[in-house]
C-alpha positions as CSV (number, residue, x, y, z in Angstrom):
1,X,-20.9,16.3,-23.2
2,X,-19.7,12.9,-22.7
3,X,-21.1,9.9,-20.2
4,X,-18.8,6.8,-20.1
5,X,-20.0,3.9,-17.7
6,X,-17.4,2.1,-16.2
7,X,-20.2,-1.3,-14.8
8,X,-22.3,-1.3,-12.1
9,X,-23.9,1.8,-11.9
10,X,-20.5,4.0,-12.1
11,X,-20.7,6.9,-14.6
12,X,-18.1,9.9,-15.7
13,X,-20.0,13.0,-16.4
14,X,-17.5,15.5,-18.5
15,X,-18.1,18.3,-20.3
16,X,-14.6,19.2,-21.8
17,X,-12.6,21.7,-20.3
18,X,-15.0,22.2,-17.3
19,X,-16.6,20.1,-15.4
20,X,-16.3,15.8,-14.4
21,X,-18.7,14.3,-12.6
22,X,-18.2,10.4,-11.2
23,X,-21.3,8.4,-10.1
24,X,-21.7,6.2,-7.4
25,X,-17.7,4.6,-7.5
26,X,-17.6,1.1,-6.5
27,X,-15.0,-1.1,-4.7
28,X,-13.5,-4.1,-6.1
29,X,-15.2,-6.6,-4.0
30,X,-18.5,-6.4,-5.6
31,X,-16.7,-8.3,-8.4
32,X,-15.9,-5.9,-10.7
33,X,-12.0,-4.2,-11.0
34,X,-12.5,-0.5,-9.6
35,X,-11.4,2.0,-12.3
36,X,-8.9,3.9,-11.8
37,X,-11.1,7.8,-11.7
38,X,-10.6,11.4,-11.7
39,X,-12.9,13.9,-11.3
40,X,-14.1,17.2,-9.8
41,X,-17.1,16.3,-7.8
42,X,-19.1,12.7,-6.6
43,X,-22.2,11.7,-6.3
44,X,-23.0,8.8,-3.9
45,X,-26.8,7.5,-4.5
46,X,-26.5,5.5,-0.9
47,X,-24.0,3.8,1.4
48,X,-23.0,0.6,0.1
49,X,-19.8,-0.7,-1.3
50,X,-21.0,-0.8,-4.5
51,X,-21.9,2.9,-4.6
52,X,-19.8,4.5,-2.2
53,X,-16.0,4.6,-2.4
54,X,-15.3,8.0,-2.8
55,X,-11.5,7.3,-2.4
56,X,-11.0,5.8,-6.0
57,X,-11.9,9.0,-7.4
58,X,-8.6,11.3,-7.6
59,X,-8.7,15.0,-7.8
60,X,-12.3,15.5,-6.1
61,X,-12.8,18.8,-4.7
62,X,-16.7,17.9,-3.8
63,X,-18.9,14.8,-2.9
């Protein structure tokens, strides 16, 4: 398993070859650079633009 945190409170979940997680994607205008993402599912921990931009993570099936 590996966790890589990208600022804020952003995390990629992966276990290789299966599964990739992203936490709580931010957008740029809390004052960090969004990164660019991919993953298979999101996880959104409330509705604010520092946790909720679901649309920066590419190739999400689920979030």
């Amino acid at each position: 398993m590996e966790i890589t945190w990208y600022g804020h409170s952003c995390f990629r979940i992966t276990e290789r070859g299966r599964v990739t997680i992203v936490t709580d994607p931010f957008m740029s205008t809390i004052g960090l650079e969004t990164p660019r993402l991919k993953g298979d599912i999101v996880t959104i921990s409330h509705d604010s633009p520092g946790h909720n931009y679901a649309e920066a993570v590419k190739g999400a099936q689920h979030v």
